[in-house]
N, C-alpha and C positions, 0 to 999 in steps of 0.2 A: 712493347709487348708485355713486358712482368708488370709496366703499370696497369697496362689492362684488365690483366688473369685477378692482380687482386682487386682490382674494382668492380669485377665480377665477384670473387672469391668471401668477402667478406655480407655483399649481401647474398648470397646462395646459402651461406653458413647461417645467416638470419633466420630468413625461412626456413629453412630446415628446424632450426631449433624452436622456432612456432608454428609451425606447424606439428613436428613429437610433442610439445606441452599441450596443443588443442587436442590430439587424438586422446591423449590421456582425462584431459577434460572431459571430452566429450563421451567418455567410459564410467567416468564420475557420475553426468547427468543420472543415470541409472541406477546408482547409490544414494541420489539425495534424500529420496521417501523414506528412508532408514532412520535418519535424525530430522525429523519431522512431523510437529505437531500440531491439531488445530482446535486442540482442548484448553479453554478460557484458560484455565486453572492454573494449567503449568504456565502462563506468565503472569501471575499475577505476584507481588510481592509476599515476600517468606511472613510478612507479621500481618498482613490483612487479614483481617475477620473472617470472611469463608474459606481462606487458605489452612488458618491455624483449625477452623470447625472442619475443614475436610480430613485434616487431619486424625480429628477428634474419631469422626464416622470411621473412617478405615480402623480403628483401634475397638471400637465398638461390633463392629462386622466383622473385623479381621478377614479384611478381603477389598479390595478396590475394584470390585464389581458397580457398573456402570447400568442402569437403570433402563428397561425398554417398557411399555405397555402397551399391548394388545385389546383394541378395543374393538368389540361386534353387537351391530346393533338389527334389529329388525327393520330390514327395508321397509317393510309398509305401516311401522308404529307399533303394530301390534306386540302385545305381552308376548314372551317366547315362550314356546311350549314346554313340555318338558324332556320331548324326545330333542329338542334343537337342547337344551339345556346339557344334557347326558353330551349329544355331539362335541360341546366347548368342556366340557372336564375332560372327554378325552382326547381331546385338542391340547390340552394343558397335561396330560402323562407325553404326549408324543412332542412335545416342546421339549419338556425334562428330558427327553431321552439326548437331545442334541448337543455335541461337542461343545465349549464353549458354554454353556449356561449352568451358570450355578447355583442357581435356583427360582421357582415358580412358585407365585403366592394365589392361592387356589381364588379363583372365580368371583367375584363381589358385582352386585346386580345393582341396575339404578332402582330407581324409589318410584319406578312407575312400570318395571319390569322387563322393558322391550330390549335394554343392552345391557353387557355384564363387562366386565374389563379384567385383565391378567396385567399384576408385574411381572415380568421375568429381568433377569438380573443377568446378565452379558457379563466375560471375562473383559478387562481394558483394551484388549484387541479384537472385539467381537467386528469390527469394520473392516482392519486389516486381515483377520483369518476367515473372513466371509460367514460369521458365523449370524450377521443380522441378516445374509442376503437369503441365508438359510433360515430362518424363522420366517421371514417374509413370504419365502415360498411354501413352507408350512403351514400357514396361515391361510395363503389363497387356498393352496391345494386343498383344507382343510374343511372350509370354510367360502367352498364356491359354489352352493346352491343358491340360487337367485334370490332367497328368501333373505340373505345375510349382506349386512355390507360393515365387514372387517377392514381394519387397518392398523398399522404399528409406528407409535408413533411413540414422542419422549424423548430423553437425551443421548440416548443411545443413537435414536434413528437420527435425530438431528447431527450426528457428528456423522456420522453413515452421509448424509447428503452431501457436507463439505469436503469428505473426500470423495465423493464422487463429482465433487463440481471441480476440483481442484485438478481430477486425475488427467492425466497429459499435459500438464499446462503447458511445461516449458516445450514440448512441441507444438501445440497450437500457440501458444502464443509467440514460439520463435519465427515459426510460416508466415504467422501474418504480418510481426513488424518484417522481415527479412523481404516477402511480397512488395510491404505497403512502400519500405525504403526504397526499394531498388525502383520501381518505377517513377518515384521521384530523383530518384538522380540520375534515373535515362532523360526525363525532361531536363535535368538541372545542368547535365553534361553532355548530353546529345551525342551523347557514345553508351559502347553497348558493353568494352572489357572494363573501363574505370569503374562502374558501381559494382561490378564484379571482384575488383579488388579492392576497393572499400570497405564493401561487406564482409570478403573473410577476412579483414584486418576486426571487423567489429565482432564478427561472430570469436577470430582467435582470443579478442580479449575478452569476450563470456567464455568460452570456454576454459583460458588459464586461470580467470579469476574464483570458477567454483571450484576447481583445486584447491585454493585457498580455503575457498568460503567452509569449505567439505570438511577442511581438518578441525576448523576452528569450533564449529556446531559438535565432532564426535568425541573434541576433548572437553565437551560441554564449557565454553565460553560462552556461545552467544544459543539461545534457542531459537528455531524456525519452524516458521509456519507455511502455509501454501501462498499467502498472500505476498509475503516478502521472496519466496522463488520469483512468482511473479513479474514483481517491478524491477526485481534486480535484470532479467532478461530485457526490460521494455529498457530500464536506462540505461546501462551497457550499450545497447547495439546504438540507441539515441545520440549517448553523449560521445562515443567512438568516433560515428559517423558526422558528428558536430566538429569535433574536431579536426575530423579527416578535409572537413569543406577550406577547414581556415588553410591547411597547408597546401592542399592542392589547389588553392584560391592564388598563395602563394608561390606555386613552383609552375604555375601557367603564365604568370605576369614575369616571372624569372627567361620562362623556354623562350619570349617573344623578345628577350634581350639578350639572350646569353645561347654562344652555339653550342657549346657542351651542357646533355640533360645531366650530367653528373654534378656539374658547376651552380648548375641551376639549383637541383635539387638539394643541395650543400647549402645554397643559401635561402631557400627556401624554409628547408628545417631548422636552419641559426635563428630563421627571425620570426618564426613561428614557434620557436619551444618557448621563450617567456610570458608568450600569452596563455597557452597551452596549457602550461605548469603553472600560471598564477590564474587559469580558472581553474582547474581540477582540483589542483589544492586547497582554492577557497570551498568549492564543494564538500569537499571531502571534510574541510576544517568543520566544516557547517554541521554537516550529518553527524560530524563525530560528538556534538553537541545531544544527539539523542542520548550518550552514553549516561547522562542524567537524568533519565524517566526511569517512572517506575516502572512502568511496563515490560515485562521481557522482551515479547513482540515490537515495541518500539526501540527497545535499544540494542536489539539486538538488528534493527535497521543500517543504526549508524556504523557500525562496524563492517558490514555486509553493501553495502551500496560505496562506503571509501574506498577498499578492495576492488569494487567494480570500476570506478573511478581511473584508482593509481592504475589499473590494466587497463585504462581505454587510453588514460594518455602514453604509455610504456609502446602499445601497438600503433597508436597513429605515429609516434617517432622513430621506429624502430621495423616495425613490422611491415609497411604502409611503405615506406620509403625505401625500403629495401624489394620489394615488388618493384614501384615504378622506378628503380635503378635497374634491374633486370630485365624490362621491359622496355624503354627510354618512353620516346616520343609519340608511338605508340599506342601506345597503351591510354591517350585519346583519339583514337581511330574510332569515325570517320572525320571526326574536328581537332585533325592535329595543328596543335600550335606553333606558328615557322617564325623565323626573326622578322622584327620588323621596325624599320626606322621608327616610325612616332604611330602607337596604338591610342596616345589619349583621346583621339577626335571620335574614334570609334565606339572606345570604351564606353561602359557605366552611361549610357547615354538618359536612362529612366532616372537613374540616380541623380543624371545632376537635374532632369525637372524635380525633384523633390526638395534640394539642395535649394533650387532656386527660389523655391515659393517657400521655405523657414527663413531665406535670408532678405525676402523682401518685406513679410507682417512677421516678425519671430516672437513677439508678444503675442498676438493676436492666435498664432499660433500653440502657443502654449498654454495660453488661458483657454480657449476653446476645447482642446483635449483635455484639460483638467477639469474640469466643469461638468463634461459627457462622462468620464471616469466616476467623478463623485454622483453625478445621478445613478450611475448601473452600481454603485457599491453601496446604491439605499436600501438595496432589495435585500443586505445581509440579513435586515432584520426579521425577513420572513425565515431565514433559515433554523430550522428544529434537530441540533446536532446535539440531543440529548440521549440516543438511544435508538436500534430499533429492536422488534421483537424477534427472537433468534428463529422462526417461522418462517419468518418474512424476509430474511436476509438471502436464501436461495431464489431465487425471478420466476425460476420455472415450478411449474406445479410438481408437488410433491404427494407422496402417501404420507413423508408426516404432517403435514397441513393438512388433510384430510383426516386422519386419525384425531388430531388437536380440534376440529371444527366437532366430531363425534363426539367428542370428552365432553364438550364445552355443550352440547347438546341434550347431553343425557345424565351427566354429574356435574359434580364443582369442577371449574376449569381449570383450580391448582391440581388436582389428582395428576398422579403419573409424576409430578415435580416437587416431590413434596419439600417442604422448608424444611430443617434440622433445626434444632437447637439446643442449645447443652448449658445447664446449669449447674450451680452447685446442689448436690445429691440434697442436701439436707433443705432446703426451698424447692424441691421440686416439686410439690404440691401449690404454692403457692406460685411459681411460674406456670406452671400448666394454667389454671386460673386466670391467669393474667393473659396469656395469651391467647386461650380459648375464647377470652371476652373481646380480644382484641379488632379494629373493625381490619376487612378485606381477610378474616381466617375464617373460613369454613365449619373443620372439625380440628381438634388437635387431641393427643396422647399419647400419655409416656410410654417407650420401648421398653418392653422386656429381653428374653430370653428369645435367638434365632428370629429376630427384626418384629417379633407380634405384639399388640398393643399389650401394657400393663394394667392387671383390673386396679391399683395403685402405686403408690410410691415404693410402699413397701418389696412389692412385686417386679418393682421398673429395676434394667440392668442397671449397675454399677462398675462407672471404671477410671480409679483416679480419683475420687472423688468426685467422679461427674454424673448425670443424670439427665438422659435424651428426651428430648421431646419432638414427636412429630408433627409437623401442620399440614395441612392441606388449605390452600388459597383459595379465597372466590374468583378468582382473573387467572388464566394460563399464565404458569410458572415464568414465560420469558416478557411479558408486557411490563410498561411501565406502571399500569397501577400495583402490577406484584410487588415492582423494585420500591414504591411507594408505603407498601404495605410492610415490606422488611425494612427499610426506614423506620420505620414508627415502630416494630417493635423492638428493634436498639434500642429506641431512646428510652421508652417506656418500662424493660429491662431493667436500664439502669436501677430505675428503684427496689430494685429485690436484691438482697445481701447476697453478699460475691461475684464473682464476675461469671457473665453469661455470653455466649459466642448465638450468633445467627448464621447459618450458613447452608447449603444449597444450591441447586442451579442458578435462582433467583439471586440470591446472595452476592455468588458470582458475577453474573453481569452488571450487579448493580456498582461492586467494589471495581471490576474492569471498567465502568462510564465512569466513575468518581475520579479514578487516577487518569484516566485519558484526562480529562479534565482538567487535570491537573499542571497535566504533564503540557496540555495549552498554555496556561498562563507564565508557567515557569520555563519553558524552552524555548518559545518566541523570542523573549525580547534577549536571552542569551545570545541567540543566532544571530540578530538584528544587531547586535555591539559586537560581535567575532569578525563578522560580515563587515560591519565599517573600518575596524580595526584595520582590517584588512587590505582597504580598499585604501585606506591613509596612509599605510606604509608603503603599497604599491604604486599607486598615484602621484603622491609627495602631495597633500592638500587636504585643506577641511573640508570645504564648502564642496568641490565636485564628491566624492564620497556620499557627503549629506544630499546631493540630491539626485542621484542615484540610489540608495535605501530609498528615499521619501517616493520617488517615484514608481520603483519595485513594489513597495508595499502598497500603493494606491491601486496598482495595478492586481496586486492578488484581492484586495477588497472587493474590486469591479468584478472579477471572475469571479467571487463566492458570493457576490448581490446577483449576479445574473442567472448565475447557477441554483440556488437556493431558488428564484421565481420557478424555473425549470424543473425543477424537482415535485416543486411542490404542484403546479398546476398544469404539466406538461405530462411527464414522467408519471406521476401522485406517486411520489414513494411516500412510506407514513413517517418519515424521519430520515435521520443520518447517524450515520456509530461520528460519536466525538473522534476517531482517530482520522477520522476525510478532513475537516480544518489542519489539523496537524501535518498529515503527510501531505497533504494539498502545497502548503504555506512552505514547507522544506525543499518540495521542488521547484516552485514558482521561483523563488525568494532566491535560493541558491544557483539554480539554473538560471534565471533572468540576470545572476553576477554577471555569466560568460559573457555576455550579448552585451555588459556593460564594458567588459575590459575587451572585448573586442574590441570594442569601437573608442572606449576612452586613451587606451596605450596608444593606438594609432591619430586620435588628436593629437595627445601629448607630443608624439614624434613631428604634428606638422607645426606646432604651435609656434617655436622657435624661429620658422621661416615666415609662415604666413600671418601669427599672432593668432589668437585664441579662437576666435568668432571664426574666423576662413578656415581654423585649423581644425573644428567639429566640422563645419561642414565638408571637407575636406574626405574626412575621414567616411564622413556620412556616405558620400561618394564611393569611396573604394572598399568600405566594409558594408554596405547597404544587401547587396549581391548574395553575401556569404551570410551574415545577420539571418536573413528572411529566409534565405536555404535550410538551415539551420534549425529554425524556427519550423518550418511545417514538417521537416522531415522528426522533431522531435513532438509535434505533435500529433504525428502519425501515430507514431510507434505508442505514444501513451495510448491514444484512441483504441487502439489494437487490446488492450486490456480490458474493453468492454464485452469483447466476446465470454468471454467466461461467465455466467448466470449466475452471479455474485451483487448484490446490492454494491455493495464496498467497493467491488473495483467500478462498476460502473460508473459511480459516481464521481470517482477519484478519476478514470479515465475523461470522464466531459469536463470535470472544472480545469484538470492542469490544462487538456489540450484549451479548452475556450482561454487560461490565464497565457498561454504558451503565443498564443495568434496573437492578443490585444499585446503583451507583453513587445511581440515580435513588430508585428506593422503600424501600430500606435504610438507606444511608451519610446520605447529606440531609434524610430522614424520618425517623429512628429514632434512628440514633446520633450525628450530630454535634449536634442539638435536647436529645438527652438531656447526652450532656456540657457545652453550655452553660450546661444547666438546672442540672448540679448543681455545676460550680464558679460559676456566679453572674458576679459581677461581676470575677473575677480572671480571665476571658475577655479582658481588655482590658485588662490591665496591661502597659505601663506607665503608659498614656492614662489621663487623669483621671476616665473612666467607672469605671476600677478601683479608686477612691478616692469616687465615690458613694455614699451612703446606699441 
């Protein structure tokens, strides 16, 4: 009887205590827009060039006022009159009157008469105090006789979108992966209470893990954006629920041999935590590998997804197992599992035709999948992950895309974003020059006194010894010919004595493409050697490690050739942000581990009875089930991040889920079972299984 109370006693005490940390959690969710940002800026490194020039501007302005422009043009072409004229000046006093703006730069006309355009100057919270939503409606209201077609557009509005694209997410997008999972694991378990306690073991550990994440971001460690709330939700509930498959995968082949679910479930968890912990960890090692980008937004990933991580495996051992001790048998109603003499004839029965047809051609079988991989990973080349224009990164139709299409319509298409630049005071004459002539600049002149041009140098502010200059581009501020054109006036710069900063909207994106960029070349192949590292100590071997990486990474190739064709001529998006390679490659690459040490710890264990080749497939057999489960249910949940009207994540949503499937029923199932199968036992050289009979 005492043994009973505390076999109850201890998991009831469980739950209870995750269940108090989720409520708490899930109070947090509510806090997290507090420490959250989706301005390029603030991640970009402290010595970048438009970081140190933004710097510069705020000293010059003495204000971090954030830039909107109002632009109204004559619906029908025509010149505007001058009573519609008087209208828009006093459109521009009743702007000035509005909370939040700190200043209005009076009315400037295009050069054929029919639109005029307003900067107004937004406080840094003009998104979060509603104070664009309020100028927005100023403006219709303003300016709603059929004769006008106004709109507000600029950097202001464009961060104005991203939080409204952003806003809800982690409830939509916890609905839909939480939907999208659970109806896969009513097919997966043909029961109705087990996905139901899966899921809050997946939801408990997003919920304890943004406790974490919450403190970490407000004692300013990591910075966050809406993107990274995001994915953290999608891989949480993912990788929980990945987890939860392998153990209850395990404590169903236990219930059908053992009468006690206690017994079962004791050793179900024994031989399930060192898979468990040696994927999570490699995950987690993997991500922690961001911690060396420059980007804030990216490294502030890796911290943020390991956290989600160590709480998905902490809940599937703990949380997960303490449920179905509470519940027994149960708790797979209406397919409860009963003893039974011999289930292998029953079992896996798909698995072993798979099993059978790698061990009858297993070359034929492996060249074949390698071959179809390498043709879908020729398409990378069509991929354009240079940039896209900050317009276009919202899907759905905007007023600042409309506003930006007016600009570009009726002025130069830099206006509204103008470039900054700062030189030494005593060559400012001769920068302005140089950069007036410069080609993709418009107009440009040095700032004086309260942001207005200087009639000269003499005239232009001074501060520091420095000396501003304005540009106005011929290409809207966020396109690549802009970030082209700030390019070339760096270099071009250089030649005028002292040092000269470029900085700007433009500026910015182009130094955020440069470091993603970067941040590619240099993080990959750290992952890729952390990653094998890894897989060598776990393992005991060279060669399976090595072809396990080689496999995984052909396979994220495949899904960025196929994707990139998709994009480009499916989709037509006009690019990709350099950060979709990167974060694409980190979950592929480190998630495709799990699917490896599933399935490779459970050879290893048959290799010793059956010898190497019997012993993958073997394994192929009784982890095939759980693998593929695994596998759609995590590419559910990625897929699920396409809802948001985000270039970025859409994108990022189709290549993991497309690398997550090939990854899952190809690379796992077909070809790395077949390469096992045909080098045998030198799979595991140098370990002594390699010198088995």
């Amino acid at each position: 009887m005492k043994t009973s109370a505390a076999r109850l006693a201890v998991p009831a005490l469980l739950v209870l205590v995750w269940l108090a940390w989720s409520s708490w959690g899930g109070q947090t969710f509510g806090q997290i827009s507090e420490v959250t940002t989706n301005d390029q800026a603030d991640f970009l490194p402290i010595d970048s060039e438009s970081t140190r020039a933004l710097e510069l501007r705020e000293r010059f302005a003495e204000s971090d006022a954030v830039p909107a422009t109002v632009v109204a043009a004559s619906s029908d072409g025509a010149a505007l009159t001058a009573g519609e004229q008087e209208e828009a000046e006093a459109l521009g006093a009743e702007i000035s009157a509005l909370a939040g703006v700190e200043q209005v730069v009076p009315p400037q006309h295009s050069e054929d008469g029919s639109a005029l355009q307003m900067l107004v100057l937004l406080n840094a919270s003009a998104s979060e105090d509603g104070t664009l939503d309020q100028l927005r409606t100023v403006v219709a209201d303003g300016l709603k006789d059929e004769s006008w077609d106004a709109a507000v557009t600029g950097p202001a509005a464009l961060s104005g979108d991203f939080a409204e694209a952003f806003a809800g997410i982690d409830g939509i997008l916890l609905l839909v992966a939480v939907v999208a999972v659970f109806l896969i694991l009513v097919v997966v378990y043909r029961s109705v209470l087990l996905p139901v306690l899966v899921l809050l073991s997946a939801v408990g550990a997003l919920s304890t893990a943004i406790t974490v994440i919450w403190a970490m971001a407000q004692r300013g460690w990591i910075t966050l954006d809406g993107q990274i709330q995001g994915i953290l939700s999608i891989l949480v509930i993912g990788a929980a629920t990945d987890y939860s498959l392998l153990l209850v995968a395990r404590y169903r082949e236990e219930l059908a041999r053992t009468e006690s679910h206690y017994a079962a479930l004791w050793t179900a968890v024994r031989r399930s935590t060192p898979p468990v912990l040696a994927s999570g960890g490699t995950v987690a090692a993997a991500m922690l590998c961001l911690l060396l980008s420059d980007l804030d937004s990216n490294r502030a990933l890796g911290p943020v997804v390991s956290a989600g991580i160590v709480f998905s495996m902490l809940a599937t051992l703990t949380f997960l197992p303490a449920l179905l001790a509470l519940l027994g048998r149960p708790a797979f109603w209406p397919k409860v599992p009963h003893l039974a003499a011999d289930t292998s004839a029953s079992q896996f029965r798909l698995w072993r035709r798979v099993a059978h047809v790698v061990r009858r051609r297993p070359r034929t079988v492996w060249l074949a999948v390698t071959l179809l991989l390498v043709a879908a990973a020729a398409g990378v080349t069509q991929l354009k992950a240079h940039g896209v224009p900050q317009t276009e990164l919202v899907l759905t139709e905007t007023e600042t895309q409309r506003g930006q299409d007016l600009l570009e319509e009726h002025f130069e298409a830099g206006t509204g974003s103008p470039t900054t630049v700062f030189v030494d005071a005593a060559e400012a004459e001769t920068a302005l020059a140089l950069v007036s002539e410069a080609d993709g600049v418009a107009s440009a002149h040095l700032v004086g006194e309260d942001s207005a041009p200087a009639s000269d140098a003499e005239a232009a502010r001074k501060v520091d010894g420095w000396a501003q200059i304005s540009a106005t581009l011929s290409h809207p501020g966020d396109s690549l010919e802009a970030e082209d054109t700030v390019r070339e006036l760096r270099t071009e710069l250089d030649a005028v004595p002292g040092e000269s900063l470029v900085g700007g909207t433009t500026a910015t994106q182009l130094d955020t493409n440069e470091t993603a960029q970067r941040d590619l070349r240099v993080i990959i192949p750290l992952v890729l050697l952390s990653i094998t590292a890894i897989l060598v100590l776990l393992l005991r071997s060279l060669v399976t490690p090595l072809i396990l990486v080689a496999t995984t990474v052909l396979s994220y190739v495949a899904a960025l050739g196929i994707s990139a064709l998709v994009f480009n001529h499916v989709f037509r998006f006009p690019g990709a942000d350099p950060s979709v390679p990167l974060y694409s490659f980190m979950f592929l690459v480190a998630l495709g581990v799990d699917y490896n040490i599933f399935l490779m710890t459970r050879a290893r264990e048959e290799a010793p009875e059956h010898g190497a080749a019997e012993g993958t497939l073997r394994s192929l057999v009784v982890t095939g089930g759980v693998i593929t489960s695994a596998g759609v249910v995590l590419a559910a949940t990625f897929a699920a991040l396409a809802v948001l009207p985000v270039m970025f994540m859409v994108q990022l949503a189709f290549l993991v889920a497309v690398g997550i499937l090939i990854d899952t029923f190809v690379v796992r199932t077909l070809q790395v079972p077949a390469l096992c199968a045909d080098l045998g036992r030198r799979i595991w050289w140098p370990s002594r299984l390699s010198r088995a009979s």
